[in-house]
ZANU-963823 format. One record per residue: x, y, z of N, C-alpha, C, O, CB in turn. Coordinates in steps of 0.001 Angstrom, whole numbers, padded with zeros to 6 digits, always signed. Glycine has a CB too. Example, Ala and Ser with C-alpha at 12.3 -4.5 7.8 and 13.67 -1.06 7.14 Angstrom:
2
+013190-005690+007800+012300-004500+007800+013200-003300+007800+014236-003319+008465+011308-004473+009046 +012850-002250+007080+013670-001060+007140+012900+000030+007870+013409+001138+008039+014084-000598+005725 
REM end
This chain:
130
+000851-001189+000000+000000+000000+000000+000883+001235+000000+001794+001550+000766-000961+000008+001224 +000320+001920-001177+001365+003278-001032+000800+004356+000252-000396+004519+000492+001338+004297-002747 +001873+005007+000970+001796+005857+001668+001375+007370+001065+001668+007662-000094+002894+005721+002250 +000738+008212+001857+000108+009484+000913+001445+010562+001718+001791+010229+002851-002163+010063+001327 +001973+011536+001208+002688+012497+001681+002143+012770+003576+002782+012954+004612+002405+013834+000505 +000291+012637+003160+000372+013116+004796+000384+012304+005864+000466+012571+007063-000660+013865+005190 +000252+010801+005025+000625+009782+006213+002178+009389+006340+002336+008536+007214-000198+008367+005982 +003140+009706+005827+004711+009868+005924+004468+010872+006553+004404+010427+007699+005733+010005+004697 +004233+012215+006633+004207+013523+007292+003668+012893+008706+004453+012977+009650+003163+014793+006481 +002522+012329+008916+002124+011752+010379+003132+010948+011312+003416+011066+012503+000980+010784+010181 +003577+010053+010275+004432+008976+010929+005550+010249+011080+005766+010609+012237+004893+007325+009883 +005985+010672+010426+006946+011820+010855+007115+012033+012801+007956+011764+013660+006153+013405+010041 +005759+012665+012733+005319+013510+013856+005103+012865+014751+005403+013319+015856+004325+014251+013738 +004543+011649+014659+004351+010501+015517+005809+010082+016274+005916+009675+017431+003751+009261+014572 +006592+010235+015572+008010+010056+015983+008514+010986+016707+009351+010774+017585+008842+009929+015004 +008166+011836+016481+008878+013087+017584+008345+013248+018814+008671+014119+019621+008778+014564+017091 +007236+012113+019013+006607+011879+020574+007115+010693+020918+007397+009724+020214+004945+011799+020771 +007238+010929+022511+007734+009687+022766+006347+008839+023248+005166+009101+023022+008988+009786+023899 +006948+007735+023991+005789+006664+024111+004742+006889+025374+003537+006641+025424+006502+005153+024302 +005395+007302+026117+004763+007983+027423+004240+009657+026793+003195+009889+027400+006213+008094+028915 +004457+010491+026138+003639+011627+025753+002592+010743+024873+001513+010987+025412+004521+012934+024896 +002367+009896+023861+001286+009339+023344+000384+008624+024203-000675+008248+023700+001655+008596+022428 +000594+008390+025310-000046+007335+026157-001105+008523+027316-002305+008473+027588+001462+006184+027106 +000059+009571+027796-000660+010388+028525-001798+011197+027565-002880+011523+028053+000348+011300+029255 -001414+011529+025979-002439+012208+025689-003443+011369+025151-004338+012038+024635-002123+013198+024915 -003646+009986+025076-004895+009020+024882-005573+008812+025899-006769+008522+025906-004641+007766+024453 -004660+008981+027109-005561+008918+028512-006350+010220+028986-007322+010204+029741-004563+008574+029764 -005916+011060+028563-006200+012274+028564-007829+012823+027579-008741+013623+027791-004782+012832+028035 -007540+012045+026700-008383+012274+025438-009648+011470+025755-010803+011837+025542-007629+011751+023985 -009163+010083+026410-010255+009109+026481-011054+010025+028005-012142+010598+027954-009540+007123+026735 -010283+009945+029071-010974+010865+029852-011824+012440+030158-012381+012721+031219-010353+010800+030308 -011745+013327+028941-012102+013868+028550-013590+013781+028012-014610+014434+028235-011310+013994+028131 -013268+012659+027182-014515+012212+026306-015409+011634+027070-016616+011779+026878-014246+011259+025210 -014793+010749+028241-015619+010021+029465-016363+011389+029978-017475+011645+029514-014491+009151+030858 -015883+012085+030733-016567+013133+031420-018101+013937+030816-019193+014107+031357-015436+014149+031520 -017502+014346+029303-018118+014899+028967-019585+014163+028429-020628+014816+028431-017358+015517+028330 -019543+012829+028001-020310+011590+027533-021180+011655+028891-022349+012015+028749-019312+010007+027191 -020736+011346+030184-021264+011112+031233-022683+012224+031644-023851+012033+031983-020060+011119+032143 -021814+013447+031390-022129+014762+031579-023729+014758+030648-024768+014902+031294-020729+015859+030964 -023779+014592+029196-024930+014776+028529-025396+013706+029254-026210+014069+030103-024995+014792+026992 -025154+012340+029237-025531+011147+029568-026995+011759+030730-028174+011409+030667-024028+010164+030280 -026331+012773+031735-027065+012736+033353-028085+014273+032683-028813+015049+033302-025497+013133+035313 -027884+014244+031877-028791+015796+031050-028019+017130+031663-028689+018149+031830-030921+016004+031652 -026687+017122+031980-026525+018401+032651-025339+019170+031722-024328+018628+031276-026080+018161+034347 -025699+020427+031573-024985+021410+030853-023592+021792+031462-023481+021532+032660-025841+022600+030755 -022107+022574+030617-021412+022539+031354-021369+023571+032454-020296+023706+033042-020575+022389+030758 -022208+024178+032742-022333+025522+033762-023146+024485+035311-022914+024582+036516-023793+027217+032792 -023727+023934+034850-024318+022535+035914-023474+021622+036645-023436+021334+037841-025080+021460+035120 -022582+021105+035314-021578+020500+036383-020574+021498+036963-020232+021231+038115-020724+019330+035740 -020043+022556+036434-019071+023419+037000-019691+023493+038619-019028+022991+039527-018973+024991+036092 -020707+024004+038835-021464+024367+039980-021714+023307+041059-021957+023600+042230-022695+024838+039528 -021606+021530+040388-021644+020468+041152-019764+020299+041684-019393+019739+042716-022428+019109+040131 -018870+020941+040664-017800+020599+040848-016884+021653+041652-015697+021608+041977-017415+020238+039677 -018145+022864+041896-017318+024065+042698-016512+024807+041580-016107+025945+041820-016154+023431+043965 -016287+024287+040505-015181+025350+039423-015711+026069+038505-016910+025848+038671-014152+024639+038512 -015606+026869+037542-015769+027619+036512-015932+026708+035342-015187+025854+034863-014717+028550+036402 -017430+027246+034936-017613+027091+033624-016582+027194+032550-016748+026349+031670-018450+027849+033378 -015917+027715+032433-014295+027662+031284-013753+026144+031914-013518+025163+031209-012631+029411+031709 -013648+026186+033058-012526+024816+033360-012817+023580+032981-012208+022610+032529-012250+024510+034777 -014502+024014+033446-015134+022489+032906-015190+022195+031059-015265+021121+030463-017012+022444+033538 -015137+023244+030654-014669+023089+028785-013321+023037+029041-013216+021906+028567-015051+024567+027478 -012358+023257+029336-010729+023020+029394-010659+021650+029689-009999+020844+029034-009847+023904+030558 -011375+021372+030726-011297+019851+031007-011649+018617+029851-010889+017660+029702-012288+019661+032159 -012762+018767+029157-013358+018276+028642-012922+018193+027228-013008+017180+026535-014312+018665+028961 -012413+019425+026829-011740+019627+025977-010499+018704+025401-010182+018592+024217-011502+020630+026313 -009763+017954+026751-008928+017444+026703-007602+018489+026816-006454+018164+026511-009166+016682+025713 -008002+019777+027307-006346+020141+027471-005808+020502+028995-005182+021427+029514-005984+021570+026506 -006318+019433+029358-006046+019855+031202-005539+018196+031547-005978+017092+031225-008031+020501+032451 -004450+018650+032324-003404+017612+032973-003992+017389+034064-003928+018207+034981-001917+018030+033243 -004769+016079+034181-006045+015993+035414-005008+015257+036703-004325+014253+036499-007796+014638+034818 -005065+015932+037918-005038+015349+038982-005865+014140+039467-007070+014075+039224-005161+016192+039626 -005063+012967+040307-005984+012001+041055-007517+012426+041457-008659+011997+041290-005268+011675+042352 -006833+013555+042103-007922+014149+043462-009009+014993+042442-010174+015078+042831-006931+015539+044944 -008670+015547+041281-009911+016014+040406-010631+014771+039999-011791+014545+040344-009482+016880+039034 -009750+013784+039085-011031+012948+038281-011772+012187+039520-012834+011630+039239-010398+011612+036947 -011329+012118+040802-012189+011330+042003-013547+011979+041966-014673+011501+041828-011507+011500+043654 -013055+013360+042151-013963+014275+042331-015301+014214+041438-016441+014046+041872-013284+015442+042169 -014965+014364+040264-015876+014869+038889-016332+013312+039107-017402+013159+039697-014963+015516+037030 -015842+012501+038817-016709+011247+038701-017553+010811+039674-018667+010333+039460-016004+010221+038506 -016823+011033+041203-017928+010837+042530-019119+011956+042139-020216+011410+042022-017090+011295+044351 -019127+012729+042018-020147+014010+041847-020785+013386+040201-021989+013641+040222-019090+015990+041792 -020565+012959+039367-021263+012378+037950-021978+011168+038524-023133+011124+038100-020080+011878+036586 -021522+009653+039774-022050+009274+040350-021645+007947+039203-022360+007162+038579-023268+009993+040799 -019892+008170+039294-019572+006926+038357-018141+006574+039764-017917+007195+040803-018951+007453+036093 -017614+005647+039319-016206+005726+039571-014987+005092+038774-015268+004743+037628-016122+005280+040722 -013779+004903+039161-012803+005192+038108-011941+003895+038370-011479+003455+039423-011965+006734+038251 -011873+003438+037108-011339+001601+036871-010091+001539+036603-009898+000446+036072-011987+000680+035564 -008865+002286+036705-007881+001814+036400-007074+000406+036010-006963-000477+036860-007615+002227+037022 -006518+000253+034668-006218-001289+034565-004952-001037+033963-004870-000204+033060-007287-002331+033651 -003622-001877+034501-002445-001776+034029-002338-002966+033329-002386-004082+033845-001467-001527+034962 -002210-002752+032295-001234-003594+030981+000208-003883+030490+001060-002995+030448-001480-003092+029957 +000480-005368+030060+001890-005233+029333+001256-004897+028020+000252-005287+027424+002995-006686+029304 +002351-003900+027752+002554-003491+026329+003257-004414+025379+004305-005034+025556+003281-002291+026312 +002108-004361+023860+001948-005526+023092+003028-005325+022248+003823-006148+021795+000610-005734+022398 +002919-003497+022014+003698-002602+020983+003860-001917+021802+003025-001471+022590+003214-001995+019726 +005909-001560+021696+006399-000493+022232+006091+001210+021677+006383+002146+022421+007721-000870+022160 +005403+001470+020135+004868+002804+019783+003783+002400+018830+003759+001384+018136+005974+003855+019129 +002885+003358+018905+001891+003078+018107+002384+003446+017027+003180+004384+016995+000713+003575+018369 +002130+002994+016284+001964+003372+014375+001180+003570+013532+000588+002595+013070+002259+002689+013592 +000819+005242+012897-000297+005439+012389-000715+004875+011446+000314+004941+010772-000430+006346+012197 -001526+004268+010717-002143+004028+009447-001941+005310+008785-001076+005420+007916-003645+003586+009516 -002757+006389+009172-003829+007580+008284-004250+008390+009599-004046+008034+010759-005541+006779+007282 -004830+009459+009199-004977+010789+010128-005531+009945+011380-005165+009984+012555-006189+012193+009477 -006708+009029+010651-007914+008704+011922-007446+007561+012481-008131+007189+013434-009593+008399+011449 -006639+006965+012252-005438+005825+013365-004726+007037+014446-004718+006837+015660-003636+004817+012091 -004137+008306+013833-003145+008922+014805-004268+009479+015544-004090+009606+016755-001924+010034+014233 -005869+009991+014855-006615+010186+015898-006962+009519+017334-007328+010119+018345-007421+010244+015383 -006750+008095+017167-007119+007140+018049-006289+007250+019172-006612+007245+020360-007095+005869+017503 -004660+007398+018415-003591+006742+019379-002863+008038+020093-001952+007925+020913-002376+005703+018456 -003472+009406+019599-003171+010460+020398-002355+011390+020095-001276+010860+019831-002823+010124+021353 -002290+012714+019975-001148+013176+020195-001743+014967+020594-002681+015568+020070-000054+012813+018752 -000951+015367+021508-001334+016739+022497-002185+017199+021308-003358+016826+021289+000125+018026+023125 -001695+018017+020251-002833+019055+019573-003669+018567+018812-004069+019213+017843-002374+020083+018769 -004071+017443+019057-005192+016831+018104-006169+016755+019208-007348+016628+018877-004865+015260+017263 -005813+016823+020762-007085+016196+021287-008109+017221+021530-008888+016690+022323-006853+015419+022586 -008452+018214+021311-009568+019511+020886-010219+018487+019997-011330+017990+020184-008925+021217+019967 -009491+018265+019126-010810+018170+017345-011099+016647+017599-011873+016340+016692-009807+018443+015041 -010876+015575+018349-011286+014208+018435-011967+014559+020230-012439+013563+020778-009702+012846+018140 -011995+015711+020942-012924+015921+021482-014468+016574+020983-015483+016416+021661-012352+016442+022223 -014443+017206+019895-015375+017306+019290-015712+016710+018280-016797+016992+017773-015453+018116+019149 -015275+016189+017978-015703+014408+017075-016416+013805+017869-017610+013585+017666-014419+013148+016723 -015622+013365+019140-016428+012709+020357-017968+013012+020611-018925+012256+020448-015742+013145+021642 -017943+014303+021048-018969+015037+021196-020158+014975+020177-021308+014606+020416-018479+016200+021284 -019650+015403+019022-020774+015449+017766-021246+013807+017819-022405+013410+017935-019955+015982+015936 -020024+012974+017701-021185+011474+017518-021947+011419+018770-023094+011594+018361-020333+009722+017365 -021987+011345+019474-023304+011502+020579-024117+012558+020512-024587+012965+021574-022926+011594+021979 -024462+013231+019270-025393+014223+019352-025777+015973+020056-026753+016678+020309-026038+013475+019745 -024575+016003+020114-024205+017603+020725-023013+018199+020220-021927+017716+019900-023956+017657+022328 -023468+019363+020222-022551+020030+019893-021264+020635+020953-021583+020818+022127-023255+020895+019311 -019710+020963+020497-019045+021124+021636-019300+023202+021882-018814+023773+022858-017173+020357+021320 
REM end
């Protein structure tokens, strides 16, 4: 299969992260998307949960957004108050780096400035807008 300029250009970029920055921003991305999923899930707007969570309406879109480096003691928080809780599961790794296919593989597997626009991907397939 031939490669397109922008999937050599991806794998490029993919490379200039290491394995632990791809991992924190999929966890990051997936938790993001959790919150906010949860959030429509319980019918509440983000000015609703800000107010359940004590913080500002902006934080709770920063959060959600995927560009906030979440503390233990926050996601306890947001999820005890959503009225979920939080499953942590450690894995051996199958593959030491992910390897993109195409844009929507590197979407999956993460990387810091993509997770805005696969938070609103997220968002739109469940029927809302971000």
């Amino acid at each position: 299969m031939n490669k397109t300029k922008f999937d050599a250009f991806i794998d490029t970029l993919m490379d200039s992260y290491s394995e632990s920055d791809l991992l924190e921003a999929e966890l990051i991305s997936k938790l993001s998307a959790d919150i906010a999923s949860v959030r429509v899930e319980l019918g509440l707007n983000q000015k609703e949960l800000a107010c359940k969570l004590g913080i500002s309406q902006p934080m709770v879109s920063k959060i959600e957004s995927g560009n906030y480096n979440f503390t233990i003691s926050l996601l306890c928080k947001i999820f005890c108050k959503l009225g979920k809780k939080i499953n942590i599961q450690i894995e051996d790794k199958s593959v030491s780096k992910p390897v993109p296919l195409s844009y929507e593989k590197m979407s999956r597997n993460r990387n810091i400035s993509s997770a805005y626009k696969d938070y609103r991907n997220n968002i739109s397939s469940i029927g809302i807008s971000a």
